[in-house]
Each structure stands twice: as C-alpha cells, then as structure tokens.
C-alpha positions as CSV (number, residue, x, y, z in Angstrom):
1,X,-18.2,54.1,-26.8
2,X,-16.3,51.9,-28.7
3,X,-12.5,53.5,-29.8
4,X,-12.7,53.1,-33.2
5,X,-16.5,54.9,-34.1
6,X,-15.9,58.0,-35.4
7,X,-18.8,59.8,-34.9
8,X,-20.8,62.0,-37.9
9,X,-23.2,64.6,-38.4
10,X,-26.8,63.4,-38.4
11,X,-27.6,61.6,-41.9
12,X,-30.2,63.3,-44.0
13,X,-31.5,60.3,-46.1
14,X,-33.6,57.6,-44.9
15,X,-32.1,53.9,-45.5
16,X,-33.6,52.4,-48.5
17,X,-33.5,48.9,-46.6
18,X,-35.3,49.8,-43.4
19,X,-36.7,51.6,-41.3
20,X,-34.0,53.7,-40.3
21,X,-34.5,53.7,-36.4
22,X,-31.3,56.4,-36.0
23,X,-29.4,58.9,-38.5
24,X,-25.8,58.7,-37.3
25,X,-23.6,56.4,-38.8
26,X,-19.5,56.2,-38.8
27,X,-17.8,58.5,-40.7
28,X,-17.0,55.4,-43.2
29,X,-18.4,51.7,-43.6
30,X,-17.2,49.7,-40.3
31,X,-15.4,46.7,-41.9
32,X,-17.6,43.5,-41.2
33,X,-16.5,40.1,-41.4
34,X,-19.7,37.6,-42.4
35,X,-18.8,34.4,-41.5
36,X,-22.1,31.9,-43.2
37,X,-20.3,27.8,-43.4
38,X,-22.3,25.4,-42.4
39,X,-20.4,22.1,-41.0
40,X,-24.0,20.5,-40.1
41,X,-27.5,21.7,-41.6
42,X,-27.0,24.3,-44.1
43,X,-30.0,26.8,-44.4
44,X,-31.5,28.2,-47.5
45,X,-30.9,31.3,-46.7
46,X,-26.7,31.0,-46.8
47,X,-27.2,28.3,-49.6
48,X,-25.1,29.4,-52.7
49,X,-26.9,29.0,-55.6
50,X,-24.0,28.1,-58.7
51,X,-21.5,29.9,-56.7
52,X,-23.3,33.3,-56.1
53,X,-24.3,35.0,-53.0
54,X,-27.0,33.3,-50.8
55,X,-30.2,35.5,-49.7
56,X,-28.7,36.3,-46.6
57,X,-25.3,37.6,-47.8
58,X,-27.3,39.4,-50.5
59,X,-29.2,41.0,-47.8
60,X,-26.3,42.1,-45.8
61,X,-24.3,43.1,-48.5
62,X,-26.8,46.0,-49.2
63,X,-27.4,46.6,-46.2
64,X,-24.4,47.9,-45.5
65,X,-24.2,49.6,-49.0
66,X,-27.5,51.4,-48.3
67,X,-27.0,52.7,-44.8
68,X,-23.3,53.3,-45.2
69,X,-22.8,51.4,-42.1
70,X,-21.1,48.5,-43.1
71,X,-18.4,47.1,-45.5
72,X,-19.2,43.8,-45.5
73,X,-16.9,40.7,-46.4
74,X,-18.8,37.4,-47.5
75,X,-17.3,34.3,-46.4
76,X,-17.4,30.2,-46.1
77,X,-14.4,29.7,-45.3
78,X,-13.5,30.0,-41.5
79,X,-10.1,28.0,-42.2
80,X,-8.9,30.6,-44.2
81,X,-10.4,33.9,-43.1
82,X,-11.5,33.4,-39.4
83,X,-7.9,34.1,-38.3
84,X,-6.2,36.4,-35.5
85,X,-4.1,38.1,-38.6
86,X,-7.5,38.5,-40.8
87,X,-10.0,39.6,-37.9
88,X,-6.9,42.4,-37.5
89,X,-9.3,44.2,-40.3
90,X,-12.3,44.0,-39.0
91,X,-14.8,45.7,-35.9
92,X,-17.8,43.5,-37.0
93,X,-18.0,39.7,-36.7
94,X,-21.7,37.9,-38.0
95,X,-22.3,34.4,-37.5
96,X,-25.0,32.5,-40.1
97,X,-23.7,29.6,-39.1
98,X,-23.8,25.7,-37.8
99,X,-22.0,23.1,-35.7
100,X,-18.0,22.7,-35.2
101,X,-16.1,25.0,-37.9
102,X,-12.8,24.7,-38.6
103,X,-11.1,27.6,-36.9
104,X,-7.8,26.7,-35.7
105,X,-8.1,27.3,-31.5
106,X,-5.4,29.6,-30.9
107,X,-7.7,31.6,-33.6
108,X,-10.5,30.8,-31.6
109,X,-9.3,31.9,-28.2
110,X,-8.0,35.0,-29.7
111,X,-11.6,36.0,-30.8
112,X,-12.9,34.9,-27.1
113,X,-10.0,36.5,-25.0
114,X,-8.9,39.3,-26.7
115,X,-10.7,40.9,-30.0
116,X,-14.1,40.5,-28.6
117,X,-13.8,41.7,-24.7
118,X,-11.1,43.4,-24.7
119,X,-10.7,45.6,-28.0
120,X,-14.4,46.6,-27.8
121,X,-15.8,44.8,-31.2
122,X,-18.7,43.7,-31.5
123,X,-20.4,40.3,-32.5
124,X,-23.8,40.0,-34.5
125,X,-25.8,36.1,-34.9
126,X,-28.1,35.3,-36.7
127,X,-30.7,32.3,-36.2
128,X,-28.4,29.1,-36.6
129,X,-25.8,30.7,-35.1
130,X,-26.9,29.2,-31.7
131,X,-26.8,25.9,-33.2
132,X,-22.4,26.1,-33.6
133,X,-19.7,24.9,-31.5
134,X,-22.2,22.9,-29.0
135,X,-19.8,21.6,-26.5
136,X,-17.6,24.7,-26.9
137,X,-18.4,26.1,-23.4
138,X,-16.7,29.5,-24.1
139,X,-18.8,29.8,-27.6
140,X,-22.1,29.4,-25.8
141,X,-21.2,31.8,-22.9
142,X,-20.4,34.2,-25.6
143,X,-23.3,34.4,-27.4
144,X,-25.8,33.1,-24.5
145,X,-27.4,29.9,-25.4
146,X,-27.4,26.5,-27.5
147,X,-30.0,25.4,-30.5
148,X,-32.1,22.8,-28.7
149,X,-34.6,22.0,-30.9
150,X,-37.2,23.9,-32.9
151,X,-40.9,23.3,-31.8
152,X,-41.7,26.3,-33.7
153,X,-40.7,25.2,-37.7
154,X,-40.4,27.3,-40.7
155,X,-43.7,27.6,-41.8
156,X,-45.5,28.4,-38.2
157,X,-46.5,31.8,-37.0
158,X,-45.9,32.3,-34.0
159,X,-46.3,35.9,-31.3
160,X,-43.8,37.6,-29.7
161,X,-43.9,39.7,-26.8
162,X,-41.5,43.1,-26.7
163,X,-39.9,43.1,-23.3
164,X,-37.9,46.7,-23.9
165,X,-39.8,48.6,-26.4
166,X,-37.0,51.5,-26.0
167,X,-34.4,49.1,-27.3
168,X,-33.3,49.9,-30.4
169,X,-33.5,46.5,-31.6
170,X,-36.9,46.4,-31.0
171,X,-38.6,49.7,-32.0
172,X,-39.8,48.3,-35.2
173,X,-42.3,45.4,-32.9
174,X,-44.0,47.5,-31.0
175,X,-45.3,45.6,-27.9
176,X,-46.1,42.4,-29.7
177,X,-46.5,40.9,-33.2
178,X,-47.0,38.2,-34.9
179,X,-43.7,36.3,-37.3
180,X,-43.6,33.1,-39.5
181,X,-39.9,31.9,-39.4
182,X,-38.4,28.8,-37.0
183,X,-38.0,29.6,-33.6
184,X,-35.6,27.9,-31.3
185,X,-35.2,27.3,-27.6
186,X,-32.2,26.9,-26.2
187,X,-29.9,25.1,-23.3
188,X,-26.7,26.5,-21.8
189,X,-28.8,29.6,-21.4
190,X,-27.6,32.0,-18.9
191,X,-30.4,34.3,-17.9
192,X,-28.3,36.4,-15.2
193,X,-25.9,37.0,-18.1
194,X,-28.7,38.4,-21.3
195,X,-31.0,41.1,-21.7
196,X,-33.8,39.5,-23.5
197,X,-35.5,41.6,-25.8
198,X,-37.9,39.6,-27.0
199,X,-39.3,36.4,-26.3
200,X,-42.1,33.6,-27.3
201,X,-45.6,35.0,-25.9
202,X,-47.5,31.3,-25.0
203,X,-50.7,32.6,-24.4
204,X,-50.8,33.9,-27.8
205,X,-48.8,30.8,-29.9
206,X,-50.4,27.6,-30.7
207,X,-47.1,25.1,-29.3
208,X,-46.9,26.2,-25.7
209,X,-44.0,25.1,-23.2
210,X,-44.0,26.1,-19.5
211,X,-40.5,27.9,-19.9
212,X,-39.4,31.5,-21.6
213,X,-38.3,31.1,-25.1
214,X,-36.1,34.1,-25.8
215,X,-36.0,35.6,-29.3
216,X,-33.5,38.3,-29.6
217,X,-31.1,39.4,-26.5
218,X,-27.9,42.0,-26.2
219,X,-25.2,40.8,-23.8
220,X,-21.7,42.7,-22.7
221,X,-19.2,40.7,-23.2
222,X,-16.4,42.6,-21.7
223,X,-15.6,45.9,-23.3
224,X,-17.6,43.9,-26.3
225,X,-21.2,44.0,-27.3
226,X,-22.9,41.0,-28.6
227,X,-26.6,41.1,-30.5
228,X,-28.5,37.8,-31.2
229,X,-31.7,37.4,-32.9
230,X,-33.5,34.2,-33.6
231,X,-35.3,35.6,-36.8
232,X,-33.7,34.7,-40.1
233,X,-34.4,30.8,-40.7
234,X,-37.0,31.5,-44.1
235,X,-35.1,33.6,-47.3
236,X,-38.4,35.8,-47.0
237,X,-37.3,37.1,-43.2
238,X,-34.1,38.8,-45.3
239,X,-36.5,40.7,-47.7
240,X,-39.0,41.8,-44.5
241,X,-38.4,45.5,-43.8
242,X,-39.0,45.2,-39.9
243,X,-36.8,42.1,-39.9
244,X,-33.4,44.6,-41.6
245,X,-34.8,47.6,-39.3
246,X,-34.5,45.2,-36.4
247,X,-31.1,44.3,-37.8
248,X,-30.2,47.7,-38.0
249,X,-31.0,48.8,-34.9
250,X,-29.0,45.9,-33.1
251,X,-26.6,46.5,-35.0
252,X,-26.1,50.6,-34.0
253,X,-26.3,49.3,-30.8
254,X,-23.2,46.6,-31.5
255,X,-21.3,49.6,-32.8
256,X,-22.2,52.7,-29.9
257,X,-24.6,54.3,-32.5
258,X,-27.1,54.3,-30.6
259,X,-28.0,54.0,-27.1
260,X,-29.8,50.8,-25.1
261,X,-29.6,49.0,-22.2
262,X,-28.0,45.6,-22.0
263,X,-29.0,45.1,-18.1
264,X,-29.4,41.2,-17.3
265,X,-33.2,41.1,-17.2
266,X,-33.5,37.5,-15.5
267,X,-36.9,38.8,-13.8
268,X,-38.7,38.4,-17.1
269,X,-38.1,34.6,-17.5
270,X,-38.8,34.2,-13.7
271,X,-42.2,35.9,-14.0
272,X,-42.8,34.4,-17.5
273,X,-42.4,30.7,-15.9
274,X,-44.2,31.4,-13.2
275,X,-47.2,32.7,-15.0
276,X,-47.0,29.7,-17.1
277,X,-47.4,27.4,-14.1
278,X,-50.2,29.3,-13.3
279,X,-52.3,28.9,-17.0
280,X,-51.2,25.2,-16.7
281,X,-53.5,24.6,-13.7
C-alpha cells in the first residue's frame, strides 16, 4: 500500500454519485490535481462555459465531495500548476487532456522519474488523455498507448466485453454491455506492459477491425499505479452512474483502497486477434 493512505473504519453511507463498489476511504480527501487544457481539440466535456467549470470538472468535483475521497483542484493551466514544487501537494494526478502542453521538462521528468514510480502516487486519464504528448516516448509508456484515430464517434454504441469481472474498475459492467461515447484505438500500445480490463467486443459492434481495441487498463508503473479509461468523450458519460462507479472503483484501486490485479494480460489481445482472423474467413 501506498505510504500516505491512512486507512479508516468501514464507511456507513452509500456514495450519492455511484455505486459505491467499496466502504473504506482515507481518513481525509486525498489531494487531487485535475489537469483538463487542451493544446489541440478541446472536448465539450472540459469546455468552460463563461469561465465556470466544464461537465467533467463538475463531475469530479463532487465526486470527491460525495465519497470523501478526493480534494480535487481544477486546472488549465499546466505552465503554472503542473510543477515539481506544486505536485509537492498532491497524491492524485487526472489527465482530461490533448496534444503537447506546456510543462516545463525538468517538470515533466520529475513527474515520470520520481513522483509517479518512485513516491507511490498514482495517475488517473480520462478519454483524450491518450491523445497528449504523441512523440513523448516516456508519456505514452506511462499511460500505455497513443489516440490513433476514432472509428467508433460520439454518437455510436458500441459493446464491450469485461475481461476481469473481479476488478474493481469493472464491477459495475458485468461481463458485457453496451456504451454510446467515442472509442479510440491506439498505437504505441504495449500489451506486455497493461492489464486490459475491458476492450471492444467485434462480434457484437457494427465497425469491426481485426485487432483488440482496449477500453480501460491498470498498469504499475513503478511503486505507482496508473488507471486509464476510454469512456468520457460525451458530457452525458459524466452524469452515467456506472460510468462514476467505474471511476470510483479505479480510482480505490489508484489509491490501495481496494484490491485488484494489474498482471500484464497480453493473452487476451493474442486470443482476441486470433479469433478475429478466424470470423474474417
């Protein structure tokens, strides 16, 4: 576990916002740093309208008010507040985020060398946050993959298998379900390195590809843990109960709250492609 969870009695109140996959939380709010500039395509759901919080900041915000878990800091402004001195006050770092940001690099190899791996933080991204710091080869090996294009847009629905049911990221799916948001695939992805929790189910959605398309995945990253989850393109996604209880349990997991295994899985992409070559014949 993570130094700086304090551990508390079980909770007796369910959280308003989800669906409360675990009780424990931190004796107080973990301090959580949510980084949502966008240097390329800025998303509606981190789109300020006249200078008040965007629907994903919103969401966030009381989340962490309603489950006590998180104190969470609103930003877009990585100049100023994605620092080594400011990221001093946090355990939490959330991406929402797009392209090349400007976060001086001894800032940045801070983060990558020292707050994330070796101080035992944790890192949470959200949808675009694939889709930053492209040619940044320590970025992409940190959070496992690259935005490469979204056959699956913002107003498909699309299924999704549930590769680790136990997870509890993933206790809110079930074994499949069906999801309208934009859904990504990805290059730069490191199979060996992920635990993919969820991914595209071809047979089921109406674009096929003969390759995995992973969804959500939980990586070590030294003494770090890192949760990523595609979801999150359409403002509606931050309103959808399952989506927040999905949130919440990657999140526990992030912080040592709650158990789940983070095991490279690279069997379920090699069995995935393999049956895809097989419905292709």
């Amino acid at each position: 576990m993570q130094r700086w969870i304090k551990w508390a009695v079980l909770a007796s109140c369910v959280s308003v916002v989800s669906l409360s996959l675990a009780e424990d939380k931190p004796a107080k709010p973990v301090k959580a740093l949510f980084l949502t500039q966008s240097a390329g395509f800025k998303h509606g759901s981190v789109n300020r309208p006249e200078g008040k919080l965007s629907a994903a900041e919103i969401a966030m915000t009381q989340f962490g008010q309603e489950t006590g878990l998180l104190d969470v800091h609103c930003t877009q402004d990585a100049a100023a507040d994605f620092t080594k001195a400011n990221l001093e006050k946090y355990d939490v770092v959330m991406f929402y985020t797009t392209l090349n940001l400007p976060i001086a690099e001894a800032d940045k190899e801070y983060f990558y060398k020292e707050w994330l791996p070796k101080k035992g933080h944790a890192f949470i991204g959200f949808h675009s946050a694939t889709d930053t710091f492209h040619e940044d080869e320590r970025y992409w090996d940190m959070i496992g993959g690259t935005f490469d294009g979204h056959p699956w847009n913002a107003g498909d629905t699309v299924t999704i298998a549930v590769h680790d049911t136990t997870h509890p990221a993933m206790k809110p799916f079930g074994t499949a379900f069906e999801f309208n948001d934009e859904i990504y695939q990805y290059k730069n992805w490191q199979p060996e390195k992920a635990r993919v929790l969820m991914s595209l189910d071809m047979a089921a959605t109406k674009t096929k590809k003969p390759y995995m398309v992973p969804v959500s995945w939980v990586k070590q990253y030294g003494d770090g843990r890192v949760f990523y989850t595609n979801l999150g393109h359409n403002e509606k996604t931050w309103t959808d109960k399952k989506f927040l209880a999905h949130v919440e349990g990657g999140l526990r997991w992030a912080l040592g709250l709650a158990e789940g295994d983070a095991t490279p899985n690279p069997e379920i992409q090699t069995n995935l492609e393999a049956q895809a070559k097989v419905d292709a014949k």
